[in-house]
N, C-alpha and C positions, 0 to 999 in steps of 0.2 A: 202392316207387318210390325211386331216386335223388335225392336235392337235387339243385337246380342250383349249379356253380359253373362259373365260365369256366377259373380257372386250376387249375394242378396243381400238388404240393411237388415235393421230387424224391424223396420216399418212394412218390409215387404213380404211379410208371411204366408201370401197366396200367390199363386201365377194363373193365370188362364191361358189354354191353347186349343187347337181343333182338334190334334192328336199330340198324343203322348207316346214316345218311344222309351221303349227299357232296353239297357244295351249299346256299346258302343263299337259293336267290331264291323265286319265288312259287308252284312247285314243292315244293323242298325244303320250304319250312316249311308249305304246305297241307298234307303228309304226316310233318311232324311232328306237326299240329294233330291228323288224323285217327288215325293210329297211337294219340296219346295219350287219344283219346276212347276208343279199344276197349279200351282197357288194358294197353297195350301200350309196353315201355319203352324208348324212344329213346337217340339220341347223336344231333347234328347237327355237323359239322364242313364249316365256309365258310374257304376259304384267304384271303380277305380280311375284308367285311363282308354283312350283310342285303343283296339287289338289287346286288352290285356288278355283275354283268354284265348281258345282258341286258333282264334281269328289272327293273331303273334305269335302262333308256337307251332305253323306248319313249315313245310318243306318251301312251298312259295311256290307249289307248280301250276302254271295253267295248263289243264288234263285238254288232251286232245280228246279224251274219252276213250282210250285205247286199254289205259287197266281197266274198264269196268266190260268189256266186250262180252267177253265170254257170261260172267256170272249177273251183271245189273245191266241190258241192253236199253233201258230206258235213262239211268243215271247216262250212262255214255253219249245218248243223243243229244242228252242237255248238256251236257260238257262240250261237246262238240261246236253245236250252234250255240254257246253263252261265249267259247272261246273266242268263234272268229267276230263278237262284237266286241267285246272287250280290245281287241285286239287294235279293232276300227276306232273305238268312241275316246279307248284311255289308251292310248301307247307309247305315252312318257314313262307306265307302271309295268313297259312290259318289253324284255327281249326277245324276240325271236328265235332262241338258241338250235329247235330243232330238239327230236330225239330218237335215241336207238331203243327196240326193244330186244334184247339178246338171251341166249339160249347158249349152256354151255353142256358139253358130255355128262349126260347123265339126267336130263330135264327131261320132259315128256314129249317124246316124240310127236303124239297125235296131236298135243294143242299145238307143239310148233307147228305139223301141218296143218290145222283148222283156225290158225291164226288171223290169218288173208280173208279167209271167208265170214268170218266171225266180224272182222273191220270196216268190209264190205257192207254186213247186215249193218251196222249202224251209220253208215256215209262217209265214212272214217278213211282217210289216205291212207295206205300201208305198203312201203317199196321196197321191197327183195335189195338187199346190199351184199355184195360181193364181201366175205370175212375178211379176204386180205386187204382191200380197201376199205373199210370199215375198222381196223387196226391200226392199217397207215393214219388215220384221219383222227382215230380217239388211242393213240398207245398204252393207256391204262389198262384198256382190254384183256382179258383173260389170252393166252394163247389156245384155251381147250374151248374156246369159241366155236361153236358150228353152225351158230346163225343167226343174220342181225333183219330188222326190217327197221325203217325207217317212217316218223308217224309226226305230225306238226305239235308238237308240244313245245311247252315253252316257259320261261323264268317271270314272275310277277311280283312286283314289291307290293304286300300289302299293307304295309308302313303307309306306304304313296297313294296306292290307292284308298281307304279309309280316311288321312288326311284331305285329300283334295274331295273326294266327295261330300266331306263337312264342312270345307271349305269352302265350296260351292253352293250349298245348303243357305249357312251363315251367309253369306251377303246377298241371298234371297228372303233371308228375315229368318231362318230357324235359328232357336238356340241350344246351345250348351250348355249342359252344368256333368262336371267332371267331378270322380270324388263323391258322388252322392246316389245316398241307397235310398231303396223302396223299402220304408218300414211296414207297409199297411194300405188297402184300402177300404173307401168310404161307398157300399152298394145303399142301395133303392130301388128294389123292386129287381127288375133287369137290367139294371144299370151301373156303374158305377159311377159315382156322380164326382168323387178327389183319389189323388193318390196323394199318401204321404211320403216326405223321403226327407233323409237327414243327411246334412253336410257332415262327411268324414273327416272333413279340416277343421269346423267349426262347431261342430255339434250341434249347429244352428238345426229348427225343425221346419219343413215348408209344406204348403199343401195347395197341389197343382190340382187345377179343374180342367177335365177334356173332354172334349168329343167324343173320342172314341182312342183306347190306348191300345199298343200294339208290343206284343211281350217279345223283343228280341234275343232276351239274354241268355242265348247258347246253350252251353252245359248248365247256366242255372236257370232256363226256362222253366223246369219243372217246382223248383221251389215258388218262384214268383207266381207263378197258376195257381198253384196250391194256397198262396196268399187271398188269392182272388178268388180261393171257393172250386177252382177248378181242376182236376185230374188228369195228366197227361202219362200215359207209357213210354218211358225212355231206356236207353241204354249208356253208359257211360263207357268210352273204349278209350283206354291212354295210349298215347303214341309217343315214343323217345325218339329222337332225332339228334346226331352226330354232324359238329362242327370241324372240317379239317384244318388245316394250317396252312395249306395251299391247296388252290382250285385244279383239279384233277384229270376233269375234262369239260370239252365247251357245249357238251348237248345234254340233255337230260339223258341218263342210263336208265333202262328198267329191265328187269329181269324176266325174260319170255318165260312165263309161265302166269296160274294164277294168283293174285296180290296175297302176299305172306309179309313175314318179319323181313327186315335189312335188304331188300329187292328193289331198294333205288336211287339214285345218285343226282343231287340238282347240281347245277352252276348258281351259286350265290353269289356273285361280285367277284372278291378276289378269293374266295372259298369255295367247298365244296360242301353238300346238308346230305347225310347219307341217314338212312331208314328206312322203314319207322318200325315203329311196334304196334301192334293192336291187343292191348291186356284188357281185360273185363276188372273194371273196378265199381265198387259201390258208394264212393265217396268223394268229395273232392277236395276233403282236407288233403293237406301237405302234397301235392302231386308234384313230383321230380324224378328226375332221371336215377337209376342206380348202377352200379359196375354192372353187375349182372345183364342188365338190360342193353349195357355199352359192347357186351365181348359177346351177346347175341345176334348183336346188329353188325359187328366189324366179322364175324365166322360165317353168319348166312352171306355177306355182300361179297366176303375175300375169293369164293372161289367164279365168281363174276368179273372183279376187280381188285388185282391180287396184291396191287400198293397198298392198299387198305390195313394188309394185317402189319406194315410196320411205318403206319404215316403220323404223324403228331395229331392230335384231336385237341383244338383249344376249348371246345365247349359241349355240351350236352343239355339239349333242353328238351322238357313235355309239356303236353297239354292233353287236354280232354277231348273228345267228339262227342258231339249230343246226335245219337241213334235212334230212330225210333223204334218203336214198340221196345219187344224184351226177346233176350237170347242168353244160351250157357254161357259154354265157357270162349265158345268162340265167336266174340263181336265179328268176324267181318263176315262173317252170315248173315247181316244185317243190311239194310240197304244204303247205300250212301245219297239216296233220294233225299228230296225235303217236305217238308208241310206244312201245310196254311191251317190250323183249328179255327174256327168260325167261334167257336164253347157258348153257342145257342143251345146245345142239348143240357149244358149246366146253367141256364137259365142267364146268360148275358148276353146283351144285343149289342155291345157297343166294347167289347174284349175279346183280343183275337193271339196265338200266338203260332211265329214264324222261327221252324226249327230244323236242326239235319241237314243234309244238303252239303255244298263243297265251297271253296274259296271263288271255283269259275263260274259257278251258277248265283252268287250274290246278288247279280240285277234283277236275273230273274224271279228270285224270290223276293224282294223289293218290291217287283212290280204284282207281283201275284197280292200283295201284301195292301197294298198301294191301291189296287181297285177294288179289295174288297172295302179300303176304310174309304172311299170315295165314293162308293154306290151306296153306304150307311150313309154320307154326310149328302150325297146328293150334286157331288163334284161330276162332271162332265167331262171333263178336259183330259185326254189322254195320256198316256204312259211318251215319253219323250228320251229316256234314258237309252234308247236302242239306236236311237238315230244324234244324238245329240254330245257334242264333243267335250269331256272333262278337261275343263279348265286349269292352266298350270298355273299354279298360285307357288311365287318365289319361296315364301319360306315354309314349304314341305318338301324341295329339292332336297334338302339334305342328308335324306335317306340313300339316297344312291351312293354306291361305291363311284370314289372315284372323284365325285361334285365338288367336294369341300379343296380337293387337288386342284383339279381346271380353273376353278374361282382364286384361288391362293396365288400359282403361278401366273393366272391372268392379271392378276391387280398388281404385282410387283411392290405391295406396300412396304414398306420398310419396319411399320406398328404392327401389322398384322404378326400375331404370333403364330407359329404350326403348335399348338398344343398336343396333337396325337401325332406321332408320326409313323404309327402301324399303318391306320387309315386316310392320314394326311385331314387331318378337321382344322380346319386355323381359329382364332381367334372370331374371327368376323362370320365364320359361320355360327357361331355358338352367341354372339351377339345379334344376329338374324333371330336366330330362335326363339333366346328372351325375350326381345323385343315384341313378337306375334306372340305370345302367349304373356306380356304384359299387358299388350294393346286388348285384347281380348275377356280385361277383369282376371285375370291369373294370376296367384305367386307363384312361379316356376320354381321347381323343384330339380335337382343333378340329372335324378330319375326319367324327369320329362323331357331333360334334356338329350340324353342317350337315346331314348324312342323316339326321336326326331333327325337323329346323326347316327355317324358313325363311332362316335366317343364312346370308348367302351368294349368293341365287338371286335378289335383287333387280336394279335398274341397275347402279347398283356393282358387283355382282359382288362383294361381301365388301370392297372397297376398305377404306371405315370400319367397317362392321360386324365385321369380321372381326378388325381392331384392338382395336376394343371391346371386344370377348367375351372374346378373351386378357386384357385389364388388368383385367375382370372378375373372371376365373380368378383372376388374383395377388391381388385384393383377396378374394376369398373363401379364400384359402389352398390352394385347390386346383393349381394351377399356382407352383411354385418355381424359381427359379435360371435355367438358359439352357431352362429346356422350352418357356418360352412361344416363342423365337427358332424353334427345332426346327420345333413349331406350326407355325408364319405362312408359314415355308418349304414345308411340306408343302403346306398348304392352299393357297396363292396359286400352287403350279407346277399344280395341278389346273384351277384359275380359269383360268388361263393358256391352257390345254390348250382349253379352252371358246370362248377370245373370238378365238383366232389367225385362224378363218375367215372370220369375220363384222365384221372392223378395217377399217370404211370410215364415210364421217359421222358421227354422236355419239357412236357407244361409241368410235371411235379417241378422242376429244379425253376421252372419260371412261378408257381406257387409259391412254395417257398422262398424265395426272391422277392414276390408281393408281401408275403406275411413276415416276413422281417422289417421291408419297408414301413409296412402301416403299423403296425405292433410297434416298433419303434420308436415312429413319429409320434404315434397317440396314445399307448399305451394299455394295457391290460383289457380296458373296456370295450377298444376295438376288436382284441383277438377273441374273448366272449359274444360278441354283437357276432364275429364272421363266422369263426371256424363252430361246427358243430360236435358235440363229445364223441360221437362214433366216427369222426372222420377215419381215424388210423384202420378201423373196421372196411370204409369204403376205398381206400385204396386197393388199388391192383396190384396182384403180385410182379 
């Protein structure tokens, strides 16, 4: 097996692997996990980070398969049986919370009654809850409540999960290179014999030789194919998703009926993730949340969960889903199934790409993925990921709500700073971090820092924390000269990007509150780097 390292000299201008993965969200790195349990020796290249697309910008649900009953009975079964392994193999990445699906005056009678039987046809638990006890237990509930059932759904960090399965990967000999794009491939005949790809840090140019490459990359599966000579039908659907200020309630909410706009409610740590949307877009420049899309999602969810229409929202994020085939105007006519392309009929025996599908079916699709590049290479050795336990590797803990607190108070250091104290991150967790992602050939960035903590994802929104962590940096030596400036800018145009939608009651006066603070401290070039010229346009009345 290969060590891992991230970077390359410039004496190392080629790499060789058995497979090459494009992609790094909960896909790619399941099928780096797996590949590396058969014996089988990886490359994984992400042109940004872990979860940047996608695979980072969902609700975080693991689907008992109960929204898909009625309209996708096959997506449902596989949500079903992907859940209760996930459940078994990784359940450091996943709480239990339970969930209600509710129906309030004025919903469709008949699905509520053909609900049971609909949950039944796919294996699915589904139990009649008493409204009044079902309000005692969740009091955000609607009072025009007239029916809840109760169905195993439940909360999953995909942070945790994507980390530890690369994690797991790597010290079976797969490597990493973050940061770096696929510029182009090198075919022959039915083959493709290199991929090239450029480091976004360095400019640096490399050219990986594989066995057989496996095109993970999401929403940009379709460009990467299209590199490759080959055609895929896709659909792009964006989903916005609402961040609250306090967690709401402790089970997942969904709204008894068919899946629509703003019909559902997660437990996020100490938050609550309310949405989503499903828009048909053609493009994936600039994809971000808009007011519009914020006071869609808070009017469909209010008369469900009627806190909603006057609760703080600290943040607003989207992403993209990669759909197959093609649809109008309404993406969720689509299927939320996945696919394995073989792209034998475009003339390549050794290019495959793995797309669609959900957050809870990632192994499965790994593994589907997994044996097809194993019966081309001539691997034997079975699929392991269904029975086999993800290993908890210390520094991806940090993700969790709540970690960086029990570590802080546990050690009683007297050095240990709390640098956030929305989410409680101390010092020592943010030094865990760099440290694995120095160890690893990394220059860690603020950025990478955040996707691995909770620095950042509190009220503030990184306001002080985000301060902090940098003068941090400098005092531990890690951060020199203008990088920390670089930093602050990076990370706080991102923050930005989050809060534009949802700038109305407390978070505007704690905005504003940020944009005094950084504008102040650094001056003009920061308030150009953040704020964008139409903000005053996205504010809410």
């Amino acid at each position: 097996m290969n060590s891992f390292n991230n970077a390359w000299t410039p004496g190392d201008a080629r790499l060789q692997t058995e497979v090459l993965i494009i992609g790094g969200g909960v896909t790619g790195t399941a099928l780096a996990r797996d590949l590396a349990l058969r014996g089988v020796d990886c490359i994984l290249v992400e042109k940004d980070d872990i979860n940047a697309g996608a695979s980072g910008r969902n609700h975080g649900l693991l689907h008992s398969g109960a929204r898909y009953v009625a309209g996708d009975p096959g997506a449902a079964m596989e949500c079903r049986a992907e859940g209760e392994i996930l459940k078994r193999v990784a359940a450091q990445t996943i709480q239990e919370t339970g969930g209600y699906f509710v129906a309030v005056q004025g919903d469709d009678e008949h699905y509520i009654a053909d609900f049971p039987a609909y949950c039944e046809r796919s294996g699915i638990s589904a139990r009649a809850v008493d409204v009044a006890m079902a309000r005692e237990s969740e009091p955000a509930l609607s009072a025009q409540t007239i029916a809840v059932f109760e169905v195993p759904d439940a909360a999953i960090d995909p942070f945790r999960l994507s980390l530890e399965s690369m994690a797991q990967a790597r010290s079976l000999g797969a490597r990493l290179l973050r940061r770096t794009r696929v510029t182009g491939f090198e075919r022959e005949g039915r083959s493709i014999c290199a991929v090239r790809v450029q480091s976004l840090d360095s400019g640096q140019e490399l050219r990986i030789e594989a066995a057989q490459i496996v095109n993970a990359a999401g929403a940009w599966a379709r460009e990467v194919a299209l590199l490759a000579g080959a055609s895929i039908a896709m659909t792009y659907s964006k989903g916005t998703l609402l961040v609250t200020h306090t967690r709401l309630a402790s089970r997942v909410v969904n709204r008894l009926r068919r899946p629509g706009n703003g019909d559902i409610m997660m437990p996020g740590g100490t938050v609550s993730i309310v949405g989503t949307t499903s828009m048909r877009v053609d493009t994936l420049d600039d994809i971000r949340a808009t007011t519009a899309e914020a006071d869609l999602i808070v009017g469909e969810a209010a008369p469900m969960l009627p806190a909603l229409a006057s609760a703080r929202f600290i943040r607003a994020y989207a992403g993209v889903r990669p759909l197959l085939g093609s649809a109008g105007a309404d993406s969720r006519a689509v299927s939320r199934g996945f696919a394995l392309f073989d792209h034998e009929e475009h003339g390549l025996d050794n290019f495959a790409t793995l797309t669609g599908g959900k957050l809870t079916t990632c192994r499965l699709m790994a593994e589907r993925a997994a044996d097809l590049v194993c019966r081309r290479l001539g691997v034997t050795l079975p699929c392991l990921t269904a029975t086999t336990l993800l290993p908890r590797a210390t520094e991806n803990a940090w993700t969790e709500p709540g970690h960086s607190a029990r570590e802080w108070l546990r050690s009683h250091r007297a050095d240990d700073t709390l640098l956030c104290e929305c989410e409680m991150v101390s010092g020592s967790a943010v030094d865990a971090i760099y440290a694995a992602l120095h160890a690893a050939g990394d220059r860690p960035t603020l950025a990478d820092i955040g996707l691995r903590s909770r620095v950042g994802k509190g009220a503030c929104q990184g306001a002080f924390c985000g301060l902090r962590t940098v003068a941090h940096l400098y005092q531990t030596g890690d951060f020199q000269a203008q990088r920390g400036l670089a930093e602050i800018v990076d990370f706080f145009s991102e923050r930005w990007r989050g809060q534009q939608a949802i700038l109305w009651g407390e978070q505007l006066a704690q905005a504003e509150l940020a944009e005094a603070l950084h504008c102040g401290l650094f001056g003009e070039e920061l308030r150009q780097a953040t704020l964008p010229a139409d903000l005053v346009r996205e504010v809410r009345p």
